[in-house]
C-alpha positions in Angstrom: 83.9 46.3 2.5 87.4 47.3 2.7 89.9 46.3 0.1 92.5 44.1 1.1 95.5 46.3 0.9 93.6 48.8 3.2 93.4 46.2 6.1 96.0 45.3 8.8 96.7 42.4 7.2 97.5 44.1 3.9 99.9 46.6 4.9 101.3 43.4 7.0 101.5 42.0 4.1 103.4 44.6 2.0 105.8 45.5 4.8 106.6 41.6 4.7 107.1 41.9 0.6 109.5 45.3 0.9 111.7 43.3 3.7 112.0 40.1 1.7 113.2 42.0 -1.2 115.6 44.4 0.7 117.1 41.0 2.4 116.7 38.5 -0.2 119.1 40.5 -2.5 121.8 40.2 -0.2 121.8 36.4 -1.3 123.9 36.8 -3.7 126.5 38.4 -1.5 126.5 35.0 0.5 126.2 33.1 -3.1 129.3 34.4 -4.0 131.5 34.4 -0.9 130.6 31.0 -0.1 132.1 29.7 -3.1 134.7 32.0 -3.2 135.1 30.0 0.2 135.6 26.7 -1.8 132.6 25.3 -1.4 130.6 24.3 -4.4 127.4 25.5 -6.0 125.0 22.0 -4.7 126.7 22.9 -1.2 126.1 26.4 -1.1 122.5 26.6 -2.3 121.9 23.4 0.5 123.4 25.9 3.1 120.5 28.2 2.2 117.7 25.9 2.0 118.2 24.1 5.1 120.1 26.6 7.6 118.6 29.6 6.4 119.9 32.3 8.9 121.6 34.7 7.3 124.3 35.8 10.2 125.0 31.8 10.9 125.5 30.8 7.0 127.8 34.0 6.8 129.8 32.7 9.8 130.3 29.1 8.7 131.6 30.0 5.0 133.9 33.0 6.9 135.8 29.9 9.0 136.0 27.8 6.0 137.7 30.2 3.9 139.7 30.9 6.6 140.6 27.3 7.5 139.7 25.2 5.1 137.8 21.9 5.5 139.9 21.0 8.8 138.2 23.8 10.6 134.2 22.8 10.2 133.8 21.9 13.6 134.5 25.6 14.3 132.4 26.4 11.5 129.2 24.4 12.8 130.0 26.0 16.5 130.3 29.4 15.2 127.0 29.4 13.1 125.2 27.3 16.1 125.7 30.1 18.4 124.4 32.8 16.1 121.4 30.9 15.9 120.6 30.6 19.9 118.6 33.8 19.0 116.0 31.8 17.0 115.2 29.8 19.8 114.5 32.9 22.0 112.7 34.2 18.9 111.0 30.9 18.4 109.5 31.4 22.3 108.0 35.0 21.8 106.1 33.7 18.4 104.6 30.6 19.6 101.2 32.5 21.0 101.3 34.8 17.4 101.4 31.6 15.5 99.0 29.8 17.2 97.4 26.9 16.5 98.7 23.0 16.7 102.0 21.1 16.7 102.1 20.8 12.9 101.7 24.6 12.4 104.3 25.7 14.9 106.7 23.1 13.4 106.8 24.4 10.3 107.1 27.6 11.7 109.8 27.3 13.0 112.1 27.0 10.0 110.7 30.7 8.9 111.4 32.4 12.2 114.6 34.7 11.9 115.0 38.1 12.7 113.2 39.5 9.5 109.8 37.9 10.0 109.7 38.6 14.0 110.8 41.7 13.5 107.6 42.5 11.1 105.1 40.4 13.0 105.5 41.8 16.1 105.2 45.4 14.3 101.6 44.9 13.7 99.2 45.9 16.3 95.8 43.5 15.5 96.6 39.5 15.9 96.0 38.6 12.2 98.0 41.3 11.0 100.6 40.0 13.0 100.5 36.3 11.2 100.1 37.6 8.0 103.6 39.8 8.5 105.2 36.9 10.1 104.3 34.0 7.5 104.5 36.7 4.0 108.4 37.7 5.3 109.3 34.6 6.0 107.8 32.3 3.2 109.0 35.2 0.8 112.4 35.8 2.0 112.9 32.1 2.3 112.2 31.7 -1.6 113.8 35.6 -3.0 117.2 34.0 -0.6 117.4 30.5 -2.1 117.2 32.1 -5.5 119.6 35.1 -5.2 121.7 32.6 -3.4 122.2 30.5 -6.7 122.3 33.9 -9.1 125.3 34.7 -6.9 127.0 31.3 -6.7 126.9 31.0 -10.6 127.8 34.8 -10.9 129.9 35.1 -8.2 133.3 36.0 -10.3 130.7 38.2 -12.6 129.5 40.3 -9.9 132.2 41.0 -7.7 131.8 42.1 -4.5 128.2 42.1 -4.0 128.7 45.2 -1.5 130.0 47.7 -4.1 126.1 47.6 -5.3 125.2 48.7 -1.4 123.8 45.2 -1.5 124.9 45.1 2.0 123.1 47.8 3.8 119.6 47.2 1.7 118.4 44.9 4.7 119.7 47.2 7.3 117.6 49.8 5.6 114.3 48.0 5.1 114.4 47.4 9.0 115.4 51.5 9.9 111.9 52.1 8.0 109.9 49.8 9.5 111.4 50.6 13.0 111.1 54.4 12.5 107.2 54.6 13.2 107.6 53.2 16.2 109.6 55.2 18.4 107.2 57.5 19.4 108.0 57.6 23.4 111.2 58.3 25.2 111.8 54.6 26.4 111.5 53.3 22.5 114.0 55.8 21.4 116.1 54.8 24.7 116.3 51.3 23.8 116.7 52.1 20.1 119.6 54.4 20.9 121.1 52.1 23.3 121.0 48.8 21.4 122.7 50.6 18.1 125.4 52.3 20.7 126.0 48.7 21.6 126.2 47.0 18.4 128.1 50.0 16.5 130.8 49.3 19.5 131.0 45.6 19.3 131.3 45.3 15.1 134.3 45.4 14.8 135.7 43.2 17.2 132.8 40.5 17.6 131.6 37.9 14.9 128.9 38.8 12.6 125.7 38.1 14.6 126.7 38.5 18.5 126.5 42.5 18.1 122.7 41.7 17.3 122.3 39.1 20.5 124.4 42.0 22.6 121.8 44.6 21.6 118.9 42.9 22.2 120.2 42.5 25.5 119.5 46.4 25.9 116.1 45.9 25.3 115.6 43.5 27.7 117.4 45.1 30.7 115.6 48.6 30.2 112.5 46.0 30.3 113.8 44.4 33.6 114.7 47.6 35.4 112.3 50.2 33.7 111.8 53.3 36.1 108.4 54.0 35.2 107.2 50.8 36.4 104.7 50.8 39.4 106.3 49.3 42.4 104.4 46.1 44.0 101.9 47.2 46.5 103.2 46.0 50.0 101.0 44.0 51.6 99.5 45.2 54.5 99.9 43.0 57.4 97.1 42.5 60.5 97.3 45.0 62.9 98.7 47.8 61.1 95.6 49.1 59.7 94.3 46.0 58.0 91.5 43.8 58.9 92.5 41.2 61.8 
């Protein structure tokens, strides 16, 4: 009998555990920024319990400091449109879930781009709930948590980022995306989706690079060459049957 870390769902598992910590640190980055923003400590660690999206939280504490109060609506708008890509997310999980109306429910609160990104890495259907629950449950929890350590040690700390707090995420999802560009339309769609994102950065909000590059993948999947065209259908009387 194989042990359990030698099994799909094990190394599902551990992939899950390395992304949650990678990401989950960068909590205190948003800990401290958002009160640095004005809000408080209740307010801030509510932000990551209930909205939990990492690019929209970012976004709604970056148009508070910048307008204060007055400008939540703009806030809310802003980090509602970052997460529009949950709900596409929320789509292409719903068969790897599974199961009933209860299950999917509470899925839905731990789908971001962290868990999807690991679930659909695994090949074998269990392996593939295991990395999506694990990375989602985990970073859900490591987030809240460095989320308060930063908003009570905000001033402490400083800027989170001098700690390369900032590009630990990016780098948990480099290594589990590296395996798997092992054919020339992979590494086209990888190459393509970071031209696009490294080109909208610095002039888009944090979030719509990502929605911009996904795009890439889903054109090359729309208008992939390699694709067998439909087989014409052969009508009677030009060498068909009557």
């Amino acid at each position: 009998m194989r042990s359990l870390h030698r099994t799909p769902e094990g190394l599902a598992t551990r992939q899950g555990l390395a992304v949650a910590l990678a990401t989950s640190a960068y909590g205190i980055s948003f800990g401290a920024l958002s009160v640095a923003s004005g809000l408080d400590v209740w307010q801030t660690c509510v932000l990551s319990l209930l909205m939990f999206t990492g690019g929209s939280q970012f976004a709604f504490v970056g148009v508070i400091a910048a307008g204060g109060v007055a400008a939540a609506p703009a806030a809310i708008a802003s980090s509602a449109l970052l997460g529009v890509r949950n709900a596409a997310y929320a789509m292409r999980m719903a068969p790897v879930v599974a199961g009933g109306f209860w299950r999917k429910a509470s899925a839905t609160h731990f789908t971001i781009d962290e868990s999807v990104a690991v679930g659909l890495a695994q090949e074998e259907p269990r392996a593939r709930q295991a990395g999506f629950w694990v990375t989602g449950v985990a970073i859900w929890v490591g987030w809240n948590l460095s989320t308060l350590l930063g908003a009570l040690l905000g001033d402490v700390l400083g800027d989170p980022r001098a700690y390369g707090l900032d590009a630990a995420a990016a780098g948990a999802f480099l290594a589990l995306l590296w395996p798997r560009l092992r054919g020339r339309q992979p590494l086209a769609v990888a190459a393509g989706a970071a031209i696009v994102a490294a080109a909208l950065t610095p002039s888009l909000m944090p979030g719509i690079p990502v929605i911009a590059a996904a795009g890439v993948a889903v054109a090359v999947g729309l208008f992939d060459p390699r694709r067998p065209a439909a087989t014409p259908v052969v009508q009677a009387g030009e060498g068909g049957m009557p």
